[in-house]
TIRO-2110 file (N, C-alpha, C; in Angstrom, 1 decimal):
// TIRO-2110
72.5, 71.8, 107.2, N, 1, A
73.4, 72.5, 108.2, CA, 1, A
73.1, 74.0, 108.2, C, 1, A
72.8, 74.5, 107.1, N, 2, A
72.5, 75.8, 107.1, CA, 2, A
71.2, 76.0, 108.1, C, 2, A
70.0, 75.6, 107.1, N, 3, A
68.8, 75.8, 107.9, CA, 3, A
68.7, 75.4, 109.4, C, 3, A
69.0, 74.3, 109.5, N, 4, A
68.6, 73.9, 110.8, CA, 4, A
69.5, 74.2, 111.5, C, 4, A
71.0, 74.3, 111.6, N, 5, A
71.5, 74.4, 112.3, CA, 5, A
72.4, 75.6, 112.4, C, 5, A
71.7, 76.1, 111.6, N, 6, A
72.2, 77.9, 111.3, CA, 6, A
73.8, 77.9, 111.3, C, 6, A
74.7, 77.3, 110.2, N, 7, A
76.4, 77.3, 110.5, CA, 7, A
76.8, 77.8, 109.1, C, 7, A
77.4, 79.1, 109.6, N, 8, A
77.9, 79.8, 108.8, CA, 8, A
78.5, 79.4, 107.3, C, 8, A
78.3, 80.0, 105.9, N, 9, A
78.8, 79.5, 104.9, CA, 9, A
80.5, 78.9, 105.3, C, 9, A
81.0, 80.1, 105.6, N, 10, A
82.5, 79.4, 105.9, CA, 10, A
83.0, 78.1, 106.6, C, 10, A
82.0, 77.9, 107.6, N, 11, A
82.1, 76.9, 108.8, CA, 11, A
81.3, 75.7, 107.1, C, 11, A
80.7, 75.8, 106.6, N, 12, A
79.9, 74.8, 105.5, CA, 12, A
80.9, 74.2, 104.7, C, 12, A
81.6, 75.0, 104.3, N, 13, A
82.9, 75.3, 103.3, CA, 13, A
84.1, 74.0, 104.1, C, 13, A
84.2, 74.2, 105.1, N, 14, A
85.4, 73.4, 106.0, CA, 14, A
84.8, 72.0, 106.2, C, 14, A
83.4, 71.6, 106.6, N, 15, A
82.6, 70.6, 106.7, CA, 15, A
82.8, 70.0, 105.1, C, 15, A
82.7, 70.3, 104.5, N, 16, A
82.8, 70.1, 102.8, CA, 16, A
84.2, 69.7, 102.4, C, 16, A
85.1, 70.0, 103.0, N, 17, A
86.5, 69.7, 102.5, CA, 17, A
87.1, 69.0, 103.5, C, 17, A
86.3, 69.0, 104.9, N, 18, A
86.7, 67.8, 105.5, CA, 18, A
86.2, 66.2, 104.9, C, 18, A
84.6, 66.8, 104.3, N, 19, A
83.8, 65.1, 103.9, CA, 19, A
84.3, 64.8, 102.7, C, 19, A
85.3, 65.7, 101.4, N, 20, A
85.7, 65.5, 100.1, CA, 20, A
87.1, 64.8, 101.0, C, 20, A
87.8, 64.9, 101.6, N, 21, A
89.1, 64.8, 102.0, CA, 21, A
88.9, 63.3, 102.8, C, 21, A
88.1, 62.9, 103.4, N, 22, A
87.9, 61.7, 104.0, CA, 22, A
87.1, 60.6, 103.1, C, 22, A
86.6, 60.9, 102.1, N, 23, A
86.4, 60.2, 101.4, CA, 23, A
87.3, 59.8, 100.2, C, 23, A
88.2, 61.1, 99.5, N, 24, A
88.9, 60.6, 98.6, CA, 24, A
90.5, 59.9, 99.2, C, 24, A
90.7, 60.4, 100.2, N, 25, A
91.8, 59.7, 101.1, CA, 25, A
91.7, 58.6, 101.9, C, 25, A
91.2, 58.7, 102.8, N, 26, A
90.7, 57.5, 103.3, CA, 26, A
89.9, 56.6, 103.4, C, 26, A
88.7, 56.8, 102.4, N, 27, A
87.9, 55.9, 102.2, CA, 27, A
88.6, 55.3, 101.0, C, 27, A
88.9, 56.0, 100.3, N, 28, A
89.7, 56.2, 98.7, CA, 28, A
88.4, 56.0, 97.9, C, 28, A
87.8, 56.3, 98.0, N, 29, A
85.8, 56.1, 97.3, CA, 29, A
86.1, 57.7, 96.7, C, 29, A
86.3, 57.7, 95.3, N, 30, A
86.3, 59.1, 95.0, CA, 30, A
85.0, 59.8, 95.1, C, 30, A
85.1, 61.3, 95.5, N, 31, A
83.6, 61.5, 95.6, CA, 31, A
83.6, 63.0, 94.9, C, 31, A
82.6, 63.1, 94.1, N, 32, A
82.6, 65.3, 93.9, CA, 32, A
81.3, 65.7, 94.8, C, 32, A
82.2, 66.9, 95.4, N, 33, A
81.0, 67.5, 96.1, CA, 33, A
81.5, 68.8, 96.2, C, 33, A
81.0, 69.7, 95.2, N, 34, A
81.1, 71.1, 95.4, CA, 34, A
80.2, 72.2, 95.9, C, 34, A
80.5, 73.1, 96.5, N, 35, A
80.1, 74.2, 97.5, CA, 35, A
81.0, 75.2, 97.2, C, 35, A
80.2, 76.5, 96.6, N, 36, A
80.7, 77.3, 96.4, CA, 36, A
79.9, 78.8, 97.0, C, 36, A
80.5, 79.5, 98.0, N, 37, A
79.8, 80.8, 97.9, CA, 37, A
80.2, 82.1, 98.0, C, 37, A
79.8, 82.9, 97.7, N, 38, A
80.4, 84.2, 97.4, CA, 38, A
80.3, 84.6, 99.1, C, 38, A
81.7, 85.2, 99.3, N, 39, A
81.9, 86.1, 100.7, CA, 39, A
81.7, 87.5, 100.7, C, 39, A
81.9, 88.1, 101.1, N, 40, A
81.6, 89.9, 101.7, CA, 40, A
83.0, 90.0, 101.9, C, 40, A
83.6, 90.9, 100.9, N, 41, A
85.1, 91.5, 100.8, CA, 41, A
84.8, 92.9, 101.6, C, 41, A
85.4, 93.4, 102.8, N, 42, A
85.5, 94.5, 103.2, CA, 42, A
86.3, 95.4, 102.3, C, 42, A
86.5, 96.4, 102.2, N, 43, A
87.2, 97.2, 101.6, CA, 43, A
88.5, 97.9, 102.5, C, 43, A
89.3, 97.5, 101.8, N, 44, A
90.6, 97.8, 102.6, CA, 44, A
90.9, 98.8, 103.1, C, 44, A
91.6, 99.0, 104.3, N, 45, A
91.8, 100.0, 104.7, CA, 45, A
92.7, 100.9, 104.0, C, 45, A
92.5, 102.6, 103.9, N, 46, A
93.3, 103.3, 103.2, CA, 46, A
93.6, 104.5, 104.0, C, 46, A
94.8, 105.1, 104.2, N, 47, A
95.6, 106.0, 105.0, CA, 47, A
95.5, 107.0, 104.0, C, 47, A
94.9, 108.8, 104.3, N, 48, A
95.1, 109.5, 103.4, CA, 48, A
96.7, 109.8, 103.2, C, 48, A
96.4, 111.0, 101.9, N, 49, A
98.4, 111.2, 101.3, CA, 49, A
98.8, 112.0, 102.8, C, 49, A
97.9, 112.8, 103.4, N, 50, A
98.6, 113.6, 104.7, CA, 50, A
98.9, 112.5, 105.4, C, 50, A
98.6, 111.4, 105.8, N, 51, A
98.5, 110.4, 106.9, CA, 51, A
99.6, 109.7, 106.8, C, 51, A
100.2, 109.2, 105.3, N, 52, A
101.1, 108.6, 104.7, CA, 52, A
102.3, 109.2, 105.5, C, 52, A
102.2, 110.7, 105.1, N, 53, A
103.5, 111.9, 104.8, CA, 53, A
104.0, 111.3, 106.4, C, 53, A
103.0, 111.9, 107.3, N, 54, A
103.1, 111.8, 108.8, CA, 54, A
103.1, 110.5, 109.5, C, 54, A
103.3, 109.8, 109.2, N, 55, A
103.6, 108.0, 109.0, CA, 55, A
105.3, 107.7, 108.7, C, 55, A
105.2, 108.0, 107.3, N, 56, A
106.9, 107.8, 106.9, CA, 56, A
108.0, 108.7, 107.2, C, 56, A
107.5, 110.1, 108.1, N, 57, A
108.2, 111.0, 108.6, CA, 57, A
108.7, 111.2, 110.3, C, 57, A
107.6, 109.8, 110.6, N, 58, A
107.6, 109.9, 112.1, CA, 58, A
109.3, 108.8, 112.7, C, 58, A
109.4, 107.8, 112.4, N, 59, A
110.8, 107.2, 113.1, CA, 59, A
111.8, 108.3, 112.7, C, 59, A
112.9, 108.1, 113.7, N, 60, A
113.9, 108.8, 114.2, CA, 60, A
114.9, 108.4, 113.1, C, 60, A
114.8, 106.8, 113.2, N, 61, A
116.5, 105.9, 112.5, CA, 61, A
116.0, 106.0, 110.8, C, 61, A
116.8, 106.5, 110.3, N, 62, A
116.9, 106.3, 108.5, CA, 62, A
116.5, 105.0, 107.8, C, 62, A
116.4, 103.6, 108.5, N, 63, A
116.2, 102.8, 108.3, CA, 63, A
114.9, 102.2, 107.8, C, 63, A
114.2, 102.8, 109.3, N, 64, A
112.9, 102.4, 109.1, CA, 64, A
112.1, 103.2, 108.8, C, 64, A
112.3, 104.7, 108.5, N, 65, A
111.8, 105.3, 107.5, CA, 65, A
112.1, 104.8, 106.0, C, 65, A
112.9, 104.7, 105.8, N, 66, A
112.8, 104.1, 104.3, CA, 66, A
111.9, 102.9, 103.8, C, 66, A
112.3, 102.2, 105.1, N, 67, A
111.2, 100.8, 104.9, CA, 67, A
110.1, 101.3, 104.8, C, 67, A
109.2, 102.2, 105.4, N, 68, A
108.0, 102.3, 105.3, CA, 68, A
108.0, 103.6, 103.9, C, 68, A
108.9, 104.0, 103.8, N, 69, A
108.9, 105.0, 102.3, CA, 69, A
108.8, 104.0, 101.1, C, 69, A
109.6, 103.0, 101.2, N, 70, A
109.5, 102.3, 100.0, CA, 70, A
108.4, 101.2, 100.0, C, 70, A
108.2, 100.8, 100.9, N, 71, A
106.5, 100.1, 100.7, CA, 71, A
105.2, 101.0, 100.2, C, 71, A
105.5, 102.1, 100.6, N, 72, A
104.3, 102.9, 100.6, CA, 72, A
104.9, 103.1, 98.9, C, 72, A
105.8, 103.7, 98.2, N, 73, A
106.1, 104.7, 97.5, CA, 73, A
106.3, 103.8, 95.9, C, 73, A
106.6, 102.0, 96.0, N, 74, A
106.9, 101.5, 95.1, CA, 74, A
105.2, 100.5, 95.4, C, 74, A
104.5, 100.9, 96.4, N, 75, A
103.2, 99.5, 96.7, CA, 75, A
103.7, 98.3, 96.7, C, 75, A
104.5, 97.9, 97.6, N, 76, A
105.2, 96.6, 98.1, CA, 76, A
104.4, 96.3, 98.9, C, 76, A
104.5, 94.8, 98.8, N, 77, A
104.3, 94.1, 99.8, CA, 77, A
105.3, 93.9, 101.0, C, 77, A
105.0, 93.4, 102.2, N, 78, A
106.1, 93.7, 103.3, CA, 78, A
107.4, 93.0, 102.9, C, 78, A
106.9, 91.8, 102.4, N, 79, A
108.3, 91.1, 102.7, CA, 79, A
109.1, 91.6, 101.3, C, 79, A
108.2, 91.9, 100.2, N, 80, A
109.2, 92.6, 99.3, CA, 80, A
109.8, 93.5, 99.4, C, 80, A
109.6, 94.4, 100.1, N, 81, A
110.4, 95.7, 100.3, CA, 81, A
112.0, 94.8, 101.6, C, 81, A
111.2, 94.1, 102.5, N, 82, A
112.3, 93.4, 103.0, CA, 82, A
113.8, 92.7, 102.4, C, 82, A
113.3, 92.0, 101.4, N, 83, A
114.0, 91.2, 100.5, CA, 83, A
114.6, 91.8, 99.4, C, 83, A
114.5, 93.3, 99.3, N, 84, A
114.9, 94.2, 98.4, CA, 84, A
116.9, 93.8, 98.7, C, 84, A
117.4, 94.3, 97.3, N, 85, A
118.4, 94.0, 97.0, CA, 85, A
119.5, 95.2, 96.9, C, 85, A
120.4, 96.1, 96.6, N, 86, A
120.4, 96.9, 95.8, CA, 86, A
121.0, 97.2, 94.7, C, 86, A
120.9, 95.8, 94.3, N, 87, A
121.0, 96.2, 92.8, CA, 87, A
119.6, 95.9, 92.2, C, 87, A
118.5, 95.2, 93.0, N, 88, A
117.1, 95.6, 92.3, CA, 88, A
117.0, 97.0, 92.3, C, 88, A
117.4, 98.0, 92.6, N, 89, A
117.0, 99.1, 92.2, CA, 89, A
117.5, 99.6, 90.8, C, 89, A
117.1, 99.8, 89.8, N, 90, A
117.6, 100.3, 88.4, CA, 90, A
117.1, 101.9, 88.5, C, 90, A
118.0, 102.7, 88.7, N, 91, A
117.7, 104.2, 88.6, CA, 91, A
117.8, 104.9, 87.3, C, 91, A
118.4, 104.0, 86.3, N, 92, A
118.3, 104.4, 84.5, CA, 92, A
117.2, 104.2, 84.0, C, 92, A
116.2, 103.5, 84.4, N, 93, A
115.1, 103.4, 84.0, CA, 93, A
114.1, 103.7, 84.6, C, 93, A
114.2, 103.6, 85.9, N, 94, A
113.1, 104.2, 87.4, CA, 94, A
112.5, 103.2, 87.6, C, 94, A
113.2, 101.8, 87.8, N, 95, A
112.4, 101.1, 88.5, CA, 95, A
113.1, 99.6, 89.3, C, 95, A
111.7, 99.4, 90.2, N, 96, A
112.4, 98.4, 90.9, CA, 96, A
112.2, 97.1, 90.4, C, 96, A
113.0, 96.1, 90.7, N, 97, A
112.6, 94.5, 90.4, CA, 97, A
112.5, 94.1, 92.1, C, 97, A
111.5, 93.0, 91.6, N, 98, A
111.0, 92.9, 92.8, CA, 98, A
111.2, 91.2, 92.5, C, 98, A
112.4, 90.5, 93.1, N, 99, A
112.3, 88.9, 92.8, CA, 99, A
111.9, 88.1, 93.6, C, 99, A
111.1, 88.6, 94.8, N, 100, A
110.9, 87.5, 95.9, CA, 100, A
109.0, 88.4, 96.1, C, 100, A
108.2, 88.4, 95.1, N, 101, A
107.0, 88.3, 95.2, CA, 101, A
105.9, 87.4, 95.7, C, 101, A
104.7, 87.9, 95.4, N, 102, A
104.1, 86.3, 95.8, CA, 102, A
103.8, 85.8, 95.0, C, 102, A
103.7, 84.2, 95.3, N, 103, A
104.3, 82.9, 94.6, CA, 103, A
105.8, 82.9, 94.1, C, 103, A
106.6, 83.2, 94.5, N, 104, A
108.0, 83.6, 93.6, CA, 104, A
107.7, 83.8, 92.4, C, 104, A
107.0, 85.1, 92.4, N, 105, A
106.8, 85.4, 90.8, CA, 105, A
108.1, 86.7, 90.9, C, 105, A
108.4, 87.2, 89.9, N, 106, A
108.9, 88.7, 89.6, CA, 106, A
108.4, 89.4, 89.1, C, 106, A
109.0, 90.4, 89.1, N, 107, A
107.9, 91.9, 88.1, CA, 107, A
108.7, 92.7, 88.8, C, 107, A
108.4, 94.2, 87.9, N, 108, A
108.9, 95.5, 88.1, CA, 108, A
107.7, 96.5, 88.7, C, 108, A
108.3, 97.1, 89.5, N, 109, A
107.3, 98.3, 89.8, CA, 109, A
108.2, 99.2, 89.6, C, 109, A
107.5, 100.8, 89.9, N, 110, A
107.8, 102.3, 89.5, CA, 110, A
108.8, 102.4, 90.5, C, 110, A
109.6, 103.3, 90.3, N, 111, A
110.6, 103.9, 91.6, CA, 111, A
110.3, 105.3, 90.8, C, 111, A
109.9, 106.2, 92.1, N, 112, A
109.6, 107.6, 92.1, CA, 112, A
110.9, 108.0, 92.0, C, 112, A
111.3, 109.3, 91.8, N, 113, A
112.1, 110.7, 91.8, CA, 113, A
112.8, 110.6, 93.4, C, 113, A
111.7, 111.0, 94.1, N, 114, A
111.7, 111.6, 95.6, CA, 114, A
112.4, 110.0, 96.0, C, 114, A
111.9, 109.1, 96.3, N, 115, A
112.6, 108.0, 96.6, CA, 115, A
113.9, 107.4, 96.6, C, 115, A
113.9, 107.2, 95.1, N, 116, A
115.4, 107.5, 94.7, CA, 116, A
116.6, 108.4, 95.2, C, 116, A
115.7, 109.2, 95.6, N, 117, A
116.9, 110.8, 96.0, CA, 117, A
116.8, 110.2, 97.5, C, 117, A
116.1, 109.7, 98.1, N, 118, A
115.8, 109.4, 99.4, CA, 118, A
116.7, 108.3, 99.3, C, 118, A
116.5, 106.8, 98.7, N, 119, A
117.4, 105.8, 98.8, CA, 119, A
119.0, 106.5, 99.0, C, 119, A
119.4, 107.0, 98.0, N, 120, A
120.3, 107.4, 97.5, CA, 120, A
121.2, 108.0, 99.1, C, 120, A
120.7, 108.9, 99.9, N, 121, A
121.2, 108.9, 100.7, CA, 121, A
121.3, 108.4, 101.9, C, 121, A
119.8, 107.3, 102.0, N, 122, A
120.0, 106.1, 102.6, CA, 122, A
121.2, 105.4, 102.5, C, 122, A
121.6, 105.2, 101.5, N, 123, A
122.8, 104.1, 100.8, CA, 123, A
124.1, 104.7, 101.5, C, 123, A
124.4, 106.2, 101.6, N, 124, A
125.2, 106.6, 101.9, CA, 124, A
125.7, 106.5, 103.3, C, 124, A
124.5, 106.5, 103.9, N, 125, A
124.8, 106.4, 105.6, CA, 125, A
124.6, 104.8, 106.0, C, 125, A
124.0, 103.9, 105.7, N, 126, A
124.1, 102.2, 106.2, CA, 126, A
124.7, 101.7, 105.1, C, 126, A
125.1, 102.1, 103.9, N, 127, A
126.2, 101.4, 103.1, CA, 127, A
125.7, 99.6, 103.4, C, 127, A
124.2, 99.6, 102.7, N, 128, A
124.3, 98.1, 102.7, CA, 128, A
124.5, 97.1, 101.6, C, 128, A
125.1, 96.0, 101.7, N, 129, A
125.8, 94.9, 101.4, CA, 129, A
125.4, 94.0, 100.5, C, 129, A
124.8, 93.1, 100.9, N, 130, A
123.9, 92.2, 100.4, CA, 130, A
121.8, 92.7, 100.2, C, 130, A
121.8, 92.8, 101.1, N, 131, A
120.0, 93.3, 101.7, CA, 131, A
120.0, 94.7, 101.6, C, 131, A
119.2, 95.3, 100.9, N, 132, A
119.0, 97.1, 101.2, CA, 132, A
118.7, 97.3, 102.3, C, 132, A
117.7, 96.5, 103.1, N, 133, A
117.7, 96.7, 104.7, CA, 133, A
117.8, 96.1, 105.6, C, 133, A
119.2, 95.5, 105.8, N, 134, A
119.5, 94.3, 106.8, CA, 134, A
119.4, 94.1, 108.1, C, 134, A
119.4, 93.4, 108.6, N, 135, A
118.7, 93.4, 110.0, CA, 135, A
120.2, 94.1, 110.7, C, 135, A
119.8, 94.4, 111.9, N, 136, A
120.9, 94.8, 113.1, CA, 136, A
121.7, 94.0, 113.6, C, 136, A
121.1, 93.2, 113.5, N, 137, A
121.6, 91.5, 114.3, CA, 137, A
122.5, 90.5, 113.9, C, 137, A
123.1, 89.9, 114.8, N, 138, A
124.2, 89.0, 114.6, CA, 138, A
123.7, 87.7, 113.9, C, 138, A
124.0, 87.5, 112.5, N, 139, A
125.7, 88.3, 112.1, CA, 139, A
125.5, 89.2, 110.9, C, 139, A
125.7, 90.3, 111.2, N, 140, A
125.4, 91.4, 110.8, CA, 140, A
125.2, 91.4, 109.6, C, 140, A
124.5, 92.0, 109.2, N, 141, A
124.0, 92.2, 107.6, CA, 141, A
123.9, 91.3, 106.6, C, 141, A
123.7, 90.1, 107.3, N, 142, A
123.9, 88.8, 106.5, CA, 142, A
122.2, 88.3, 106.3, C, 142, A
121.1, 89.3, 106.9, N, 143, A
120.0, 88.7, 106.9, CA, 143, A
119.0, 90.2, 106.9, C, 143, A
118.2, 89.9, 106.6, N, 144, A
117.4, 91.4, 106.1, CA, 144, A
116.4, 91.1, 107.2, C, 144, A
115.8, 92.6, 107.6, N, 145, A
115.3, 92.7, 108.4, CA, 145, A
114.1, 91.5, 108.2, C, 145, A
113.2, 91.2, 109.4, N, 146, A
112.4, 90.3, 109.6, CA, 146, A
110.9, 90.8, 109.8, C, 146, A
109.9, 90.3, 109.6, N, 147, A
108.5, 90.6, 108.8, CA, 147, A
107.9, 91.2, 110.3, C, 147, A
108.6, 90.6, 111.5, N, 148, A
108.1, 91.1, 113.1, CA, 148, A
108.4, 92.4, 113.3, C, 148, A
110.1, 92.9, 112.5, N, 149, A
110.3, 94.0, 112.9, CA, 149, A
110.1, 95.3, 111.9, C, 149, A
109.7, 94.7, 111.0, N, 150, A
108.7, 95.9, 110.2, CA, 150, A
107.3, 95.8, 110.2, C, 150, A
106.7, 95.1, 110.8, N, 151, A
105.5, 95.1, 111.3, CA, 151, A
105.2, 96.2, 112.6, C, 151, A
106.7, 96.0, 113.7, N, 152, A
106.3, 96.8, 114.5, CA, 152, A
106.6, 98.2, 114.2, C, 152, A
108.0, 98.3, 113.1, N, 153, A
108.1, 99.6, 112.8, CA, 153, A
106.8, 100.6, 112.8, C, 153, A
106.1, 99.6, 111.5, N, 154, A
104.9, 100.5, 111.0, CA, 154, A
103.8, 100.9, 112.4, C, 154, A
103.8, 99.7, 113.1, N, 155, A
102.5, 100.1, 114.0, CA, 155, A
103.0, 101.5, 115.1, C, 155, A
104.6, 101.0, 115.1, N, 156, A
104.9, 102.2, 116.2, CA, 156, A
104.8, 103.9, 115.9, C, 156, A
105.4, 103.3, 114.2, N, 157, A
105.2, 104.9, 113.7, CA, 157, A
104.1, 105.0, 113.0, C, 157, A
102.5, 104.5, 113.4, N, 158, A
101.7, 104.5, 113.4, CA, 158, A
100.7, 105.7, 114.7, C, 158, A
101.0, 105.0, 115.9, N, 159, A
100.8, 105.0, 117.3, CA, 159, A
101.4, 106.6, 117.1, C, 159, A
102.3, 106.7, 117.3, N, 160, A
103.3, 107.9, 117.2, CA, 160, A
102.5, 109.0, 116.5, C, 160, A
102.0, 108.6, 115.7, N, 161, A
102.1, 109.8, 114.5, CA, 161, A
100.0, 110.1, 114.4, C, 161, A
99.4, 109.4, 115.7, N, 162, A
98.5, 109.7, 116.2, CA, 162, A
97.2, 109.1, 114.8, C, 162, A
97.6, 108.0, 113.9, N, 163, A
96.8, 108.0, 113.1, CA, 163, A
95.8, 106.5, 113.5, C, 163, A
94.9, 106.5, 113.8, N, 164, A
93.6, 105.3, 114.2, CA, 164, A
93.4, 104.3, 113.3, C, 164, A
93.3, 104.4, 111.8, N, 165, A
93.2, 103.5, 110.8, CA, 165, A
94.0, 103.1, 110.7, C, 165, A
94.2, 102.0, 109.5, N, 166, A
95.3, 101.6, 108.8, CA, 166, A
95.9, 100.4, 109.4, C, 166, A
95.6, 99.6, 110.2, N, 167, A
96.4, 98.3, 111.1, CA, 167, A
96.9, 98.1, 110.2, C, 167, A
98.7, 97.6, 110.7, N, 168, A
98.8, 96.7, 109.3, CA, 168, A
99.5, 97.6, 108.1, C, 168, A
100.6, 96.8, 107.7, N, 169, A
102.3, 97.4, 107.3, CA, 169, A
101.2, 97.1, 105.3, C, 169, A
100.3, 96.0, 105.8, N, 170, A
100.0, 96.1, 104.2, CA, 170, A
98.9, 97.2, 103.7, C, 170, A
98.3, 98.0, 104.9, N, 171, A
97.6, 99.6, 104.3, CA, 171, A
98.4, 100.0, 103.5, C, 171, A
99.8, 99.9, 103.1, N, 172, A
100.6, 101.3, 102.7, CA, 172, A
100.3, 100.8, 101.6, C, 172, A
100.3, 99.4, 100.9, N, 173, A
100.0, 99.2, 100.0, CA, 173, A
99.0, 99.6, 99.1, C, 173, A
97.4, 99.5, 99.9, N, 174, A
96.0, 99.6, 99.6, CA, 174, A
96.2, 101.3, 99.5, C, 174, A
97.0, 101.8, 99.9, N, 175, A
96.6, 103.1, 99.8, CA, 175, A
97.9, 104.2, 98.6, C, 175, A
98.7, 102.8, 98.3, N, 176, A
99.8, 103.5, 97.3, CA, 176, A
98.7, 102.8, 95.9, C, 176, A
98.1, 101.9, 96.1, N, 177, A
97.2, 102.0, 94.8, CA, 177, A
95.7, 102.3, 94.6, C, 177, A
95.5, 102.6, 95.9, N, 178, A
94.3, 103.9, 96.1, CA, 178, A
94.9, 105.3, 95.5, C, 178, A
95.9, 105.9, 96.0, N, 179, A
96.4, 107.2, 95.6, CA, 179, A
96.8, 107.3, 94.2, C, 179, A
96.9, 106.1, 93.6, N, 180, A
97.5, 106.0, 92.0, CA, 180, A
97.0, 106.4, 91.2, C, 180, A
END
């Protein structure tokens, strides 16, 4: 398939797990057939510290500034900064628990100074409930924001803030442990 028919390792890879899958399932004829090849990892995109600043400073609403402060500032993933709690925040120790990771694993990350002081008066003005950042929507604060609408946060206060790189709510990440 390669030589002759010039088909991409990946496209080889799918051919391979389609012929392992039809044989040990439906033929039920167990078979091994491994293919293994190394791919070309790009390097992820990274927003400098100015790009960041002018990023998380650009939305108007308190909300979605913070969303994008605390992805960038604790290197969350989207939905974990979504699914944040607040009482996962521990400010006696400086840091956050993070219970809805990937794989449902948990772990702690850092909570900065500046953040904290930031949260802190976040908390004061949406006084949230269950979710640190609940959605708008009926029925109210019973559901945390959703992965569409901080996705578009970031791109808008992206667009906004005139910066080209970076697609993608998960740069903030690549570049909170780029800047580390």
């Amino acid at each position: 398939l390669k030589k002759d028919k010039q088909i991409t390792k990946d496209s080889i890879g799918v051919i391979v797990s389609g012929i392992r899958f039809f044989y040990n399932r439906v033929l039920e004829k167990p078979i091994q057939i491994t293919y293994k090849h190394k791919t070309n990892r790009k390097l992820p995109s990274v927003l400098t510290q100015e790009e960041v600043w002018r990023l998380v400073n650009t939305p108007k609403n308190v909300k979605h500034r913070m969303v994008l402060m605390t992805t960038y500032s604790a290197g969350l993933r989207a939905n974990e900064t979504l699914k944040l709690k607040p009482e996962d925040i521990d400010s006696k120790r400086m840091l956050i628990k993070v219970k809805f990771g990937k794989g449902s694993k948990e772990r702690y990350t850092t909570l900065s100074k500046k953040l904290l002081k930031e949260l802190r008066q976040y908390y004061k003005v949406v006084k949230p409930e269950i979710w640190l950042f609940p959605s708008s929507f009926k029925p109210k604060r019973k559901r945390h924001l959703s992965y569409s609408t901080a996705y578009s946060i970031y791109e808008d206060a992206r667009k906004k803030a005139g910066i080209k790189s970076g697609s993608g709510l998960h740069s903030l990440r690549h570049s909170f442990a780029t800047h580390l």
